[in-house]
C-alpha positions in Angstrom: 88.3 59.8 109.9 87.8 61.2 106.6 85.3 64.2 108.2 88.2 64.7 110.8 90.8 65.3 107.4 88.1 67.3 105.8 89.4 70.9 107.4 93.1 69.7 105.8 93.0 67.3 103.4 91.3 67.4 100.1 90.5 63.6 99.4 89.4 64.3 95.0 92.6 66.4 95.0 94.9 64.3 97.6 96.4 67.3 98.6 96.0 69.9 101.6 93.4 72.7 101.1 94.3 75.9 99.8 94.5 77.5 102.8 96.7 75.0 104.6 98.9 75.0 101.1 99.0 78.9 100.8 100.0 79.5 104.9 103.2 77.1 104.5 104.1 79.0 101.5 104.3 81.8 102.7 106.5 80.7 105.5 109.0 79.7 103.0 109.0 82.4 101.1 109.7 84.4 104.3 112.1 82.3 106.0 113.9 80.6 103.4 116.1 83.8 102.1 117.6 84.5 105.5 118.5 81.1 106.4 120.1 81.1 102.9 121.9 84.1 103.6 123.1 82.8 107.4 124.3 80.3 105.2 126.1 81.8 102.4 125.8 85.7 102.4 129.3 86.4 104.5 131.3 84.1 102.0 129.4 85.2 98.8 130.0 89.2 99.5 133.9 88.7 100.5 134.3 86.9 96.9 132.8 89.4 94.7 134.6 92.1 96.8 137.5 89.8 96.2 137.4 89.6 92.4 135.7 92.8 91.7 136.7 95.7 94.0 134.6 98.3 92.8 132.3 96.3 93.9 132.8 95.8 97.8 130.5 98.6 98.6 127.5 97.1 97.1 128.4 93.6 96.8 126.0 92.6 100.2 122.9 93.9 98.4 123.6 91.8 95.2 124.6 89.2 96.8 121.3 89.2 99.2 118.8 89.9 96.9 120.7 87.1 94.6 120.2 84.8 97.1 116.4 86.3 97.9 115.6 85.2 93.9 117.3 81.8 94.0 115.6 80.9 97.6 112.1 82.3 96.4 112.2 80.3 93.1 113.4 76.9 94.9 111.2 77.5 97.5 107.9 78.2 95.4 109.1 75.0 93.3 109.1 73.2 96.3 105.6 74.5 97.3 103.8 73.2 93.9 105.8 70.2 93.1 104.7 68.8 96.7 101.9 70.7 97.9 100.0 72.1 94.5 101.3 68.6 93.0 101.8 71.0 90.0 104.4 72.2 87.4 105.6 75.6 88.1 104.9 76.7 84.8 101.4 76.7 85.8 102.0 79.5 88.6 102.0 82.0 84.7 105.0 81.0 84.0 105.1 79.2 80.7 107.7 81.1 78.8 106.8 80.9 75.8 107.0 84.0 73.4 103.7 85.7 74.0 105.2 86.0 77.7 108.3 87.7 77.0 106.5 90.1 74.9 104.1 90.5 77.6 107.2 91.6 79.5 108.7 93.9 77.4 105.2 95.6 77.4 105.3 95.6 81.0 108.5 97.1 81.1 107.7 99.8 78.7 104.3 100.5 80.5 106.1 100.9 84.1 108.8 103.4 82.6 106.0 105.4 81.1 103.5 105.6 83.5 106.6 107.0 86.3 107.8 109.2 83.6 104.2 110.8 83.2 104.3 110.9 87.2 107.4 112.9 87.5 106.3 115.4 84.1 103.0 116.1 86.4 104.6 116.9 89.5 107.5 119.3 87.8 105.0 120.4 85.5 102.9 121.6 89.3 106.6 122.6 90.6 106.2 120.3 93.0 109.6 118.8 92.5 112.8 120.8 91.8 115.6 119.0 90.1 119.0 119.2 92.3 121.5 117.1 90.2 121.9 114.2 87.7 123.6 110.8 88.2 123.4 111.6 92.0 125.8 109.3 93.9 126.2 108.5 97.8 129.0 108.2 98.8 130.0 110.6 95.9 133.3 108.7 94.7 131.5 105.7 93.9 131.2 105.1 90.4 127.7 105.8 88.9 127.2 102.6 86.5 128.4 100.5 89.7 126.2 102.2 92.3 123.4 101.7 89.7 124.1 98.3 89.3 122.5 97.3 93.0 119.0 98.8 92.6 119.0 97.4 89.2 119.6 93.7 90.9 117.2 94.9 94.1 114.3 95.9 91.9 114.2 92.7 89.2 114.5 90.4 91.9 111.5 92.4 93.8 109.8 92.2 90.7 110.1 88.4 90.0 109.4 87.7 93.4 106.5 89.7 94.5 105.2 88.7 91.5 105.4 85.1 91.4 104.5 85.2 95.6 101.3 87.6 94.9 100.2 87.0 91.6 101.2 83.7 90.7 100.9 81.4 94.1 98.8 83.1 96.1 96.3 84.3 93.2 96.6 80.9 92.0 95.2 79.3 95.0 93.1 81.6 96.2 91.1 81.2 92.8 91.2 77.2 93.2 90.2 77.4 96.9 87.4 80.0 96.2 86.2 77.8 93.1 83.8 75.6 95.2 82.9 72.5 92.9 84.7 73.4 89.9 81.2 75.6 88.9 82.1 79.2 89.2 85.9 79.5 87.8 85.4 83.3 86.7 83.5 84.6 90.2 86.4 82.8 92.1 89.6 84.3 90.0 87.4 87.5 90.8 87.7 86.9 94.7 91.1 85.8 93.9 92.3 88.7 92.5 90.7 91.4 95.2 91.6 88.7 97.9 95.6 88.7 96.5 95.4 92.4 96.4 94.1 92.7 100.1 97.4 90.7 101.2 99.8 92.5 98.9 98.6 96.0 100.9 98.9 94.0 104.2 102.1 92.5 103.1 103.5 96.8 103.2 102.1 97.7 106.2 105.1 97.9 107.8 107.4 100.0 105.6 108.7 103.3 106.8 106.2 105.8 106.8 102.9 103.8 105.9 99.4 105.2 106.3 96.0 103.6 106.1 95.9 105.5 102.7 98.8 104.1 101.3 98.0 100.8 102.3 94.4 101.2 100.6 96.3 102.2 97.6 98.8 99.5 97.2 95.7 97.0 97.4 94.4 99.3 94.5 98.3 99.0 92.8 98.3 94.8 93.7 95.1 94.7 91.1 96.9 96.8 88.6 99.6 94.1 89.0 97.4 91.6 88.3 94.8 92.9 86.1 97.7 91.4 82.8 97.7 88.0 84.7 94.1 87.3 84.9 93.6 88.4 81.5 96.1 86.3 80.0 97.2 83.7 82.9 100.9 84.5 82.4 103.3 86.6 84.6 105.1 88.4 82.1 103.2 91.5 82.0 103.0 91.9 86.0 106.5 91.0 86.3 108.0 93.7 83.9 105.7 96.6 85.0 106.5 96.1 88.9 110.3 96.1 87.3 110.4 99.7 86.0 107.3 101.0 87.9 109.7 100.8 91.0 113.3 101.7 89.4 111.9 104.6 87.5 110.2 105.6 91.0 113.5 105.2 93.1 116.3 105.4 91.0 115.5 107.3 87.9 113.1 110.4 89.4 114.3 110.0 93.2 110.7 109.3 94.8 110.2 107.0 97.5 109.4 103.9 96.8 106.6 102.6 99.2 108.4 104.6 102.1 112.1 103.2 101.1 114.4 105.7 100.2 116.5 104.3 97.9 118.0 107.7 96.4 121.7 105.9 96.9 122.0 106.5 93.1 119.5 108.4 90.9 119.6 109.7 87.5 117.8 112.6 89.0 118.3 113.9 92.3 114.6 116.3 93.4 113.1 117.6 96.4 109.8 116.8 96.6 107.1 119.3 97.8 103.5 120.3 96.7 100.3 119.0 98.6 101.0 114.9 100.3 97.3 114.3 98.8 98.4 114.7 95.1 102.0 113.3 96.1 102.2 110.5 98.4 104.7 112.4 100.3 107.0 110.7 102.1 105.6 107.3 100.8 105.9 108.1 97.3 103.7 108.5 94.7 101.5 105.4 95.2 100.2 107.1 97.9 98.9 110.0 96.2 95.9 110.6 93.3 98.9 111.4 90.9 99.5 107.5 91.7 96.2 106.5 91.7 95.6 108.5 88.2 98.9 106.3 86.7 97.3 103.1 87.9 94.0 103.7 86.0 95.5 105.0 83.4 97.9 102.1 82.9 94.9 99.5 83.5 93.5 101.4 80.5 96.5 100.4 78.4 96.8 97.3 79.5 93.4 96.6 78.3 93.7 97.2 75.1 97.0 95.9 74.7 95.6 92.7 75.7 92.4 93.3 73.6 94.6 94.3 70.5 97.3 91.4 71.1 94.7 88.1 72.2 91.9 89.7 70.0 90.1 88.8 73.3 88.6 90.4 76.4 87.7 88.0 79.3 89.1 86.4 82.5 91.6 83.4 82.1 89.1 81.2 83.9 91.3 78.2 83.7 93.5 79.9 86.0 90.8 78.7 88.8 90.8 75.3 87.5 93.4 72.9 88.9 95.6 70.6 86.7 97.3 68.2 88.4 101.4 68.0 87.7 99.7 64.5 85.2 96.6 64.6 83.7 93.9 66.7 82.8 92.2 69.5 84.5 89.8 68.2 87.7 85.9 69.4 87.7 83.1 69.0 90.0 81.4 65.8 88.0 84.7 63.7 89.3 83.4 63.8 93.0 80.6 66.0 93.3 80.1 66.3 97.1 84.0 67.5 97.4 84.5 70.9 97.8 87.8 72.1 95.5 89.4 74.2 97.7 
């Protein structure tokens, strides 16, 4: 019987195997936003239409991506309360104050590395500037049109991060961490193997190319390059914040082949070569992209270096801790594997 569970069941754990964990997680995270917003999404919209008119033309978006964050984070508790038989704090997020500053650092880093993509393409004249505080449909008022990519990229944020970086990365390292022996080599695995399925997870947005996918693999370990470093989600969390609203909604790119030009503080037309660019995909797709991610895993170094005095993989984050007691290693059962 027990060699018959062995594929499923981890018997030192007493919990399913990462993999098994990982697939049904996913299919909440998929499913459980658009049953919640069969559910509640008609109602929701017509009541903040109701009590704030201005609102009526975005109110659908807020209230769907609302209901996207709420259904991600009761459905990722749900995963590791009664799969991981963990705390979600342990998924990076803690919340103490070295993580919010973590975030704030994120968020400046995002804003900054965008703003040095735009300066490099206007500085090429590869985009021209056709208005500011650009507006569709133009009597909408700007801070209200704002107000919905603001709501669409946090949430995106917080939940890409938490599916990508903090599930997924988590298990993947505990499920590549055979015995409990080799933490560091499996939050390595971990980290590429995340990265892989963040790409994969794109490859359907409008105008996708195998190079863009490649290069959001390449931009899902600069999202995680913080997190293994310090094991906490902050610093991922804030840069995918402003690394997509500066993109979309401050300099007008595409972000990942959405357009989401609706508002913009600057309105452009892009041009110059799709190699340097992205093109149509934006500029993850292009080596101005690709120069903004290593420059920003540059900084990112050294801010951890300069802020933990430290330099090294967060190990631990391969190591499982139960939701009570301490973490499990390979002498407790040595002929169970961990994963």
């Amino acid at each position: 019987m027990q060699t018959l569970l062995w594929p499923v069941w981890n018997r030192r754990e007493r919990r399913l195997r990462a993999g098994w964990r990982l697939l049904i997680q996913l299919l909440l995270w998929m499913f459980t936003p658009a049953l919640l917003d069969v559910a509640l999404g008609g109602p929701l919209t017509r009541l903040v239409g109701g009590l704030i008119p201005d609102f009526i033309v975005i109110g659908n978006r807020i209230v769907l991506f609302g209901l996207t964050l709420i259904a991600t984070l009761a459905s990722t508790w749900l995963a590791t309360r009664f799969l991981d038989r963990r705390a979600l704090r342990e998924l990076g997020l803690q919340m103490d104050a070295a993580w919010w500053v973590d975030l704030v650092f994120g968020l400046l880093l995002g804003a900054v590395l965008m703003t040095l993509v735009f300066a490099a393409q206007y500085a090429m004249g590869w985009v021209t500037v056709l208005e500011t505080f650009a507006v569709e449909p133009a009597d909408t008022p700007f801070f209200v049109a704002i107000l919905a990519p603001v709501v669409v990229f946090v949430v995106v944020g917080i939940t890409e991060e938490i599916l990508s970086r903090g599930y997924q990365l988590r298990n993947l390292a505990e499920g590549f961490n055979f015995g409990g022996r080799h933490p560091r080599a499996a939050l390595l695995v971990a980290w590429i193997g995340s990265s892989f399925v963040f790409g994969l997870l794109h490859v359907f947005n409008p105008n996708t190319t195998w190079i863009s996918t490649l290069n959001l693999m390449l931009a899902g370990m600069f999202l995680g390059l913080g997190l293994v470093l310090t094991g906490r989600l902050g610093l991922p969390i804030g840069l995918h914040i402003t690394w997509n609203f500066f993109q979309g909604n401050v300099f007008g790119f595409p972000v990942s082949g959405n357009d989401f030009t609706s508002a913009t503080f600057i309105a452009i037309k892009q041009g110059g070569p799709d190699l340097w660019t992205g093109g149509a995909f934006g500029p993850e797709a292009g080596l101005i992209g690709i120069a903004a991610i290593l420059l920003g895993s540059l900084l990112i170094v050294l801010w951890v270096q300069g802020r933990y005095r430290a330099l090294a993989f967060f190990e631990s984050y391969a190591v499982y801790t139960p939701l009570h007691g301490a973490p499990q290693h390979a002498m407790n059962l040595p002929n169970e594997a961990a994963g």
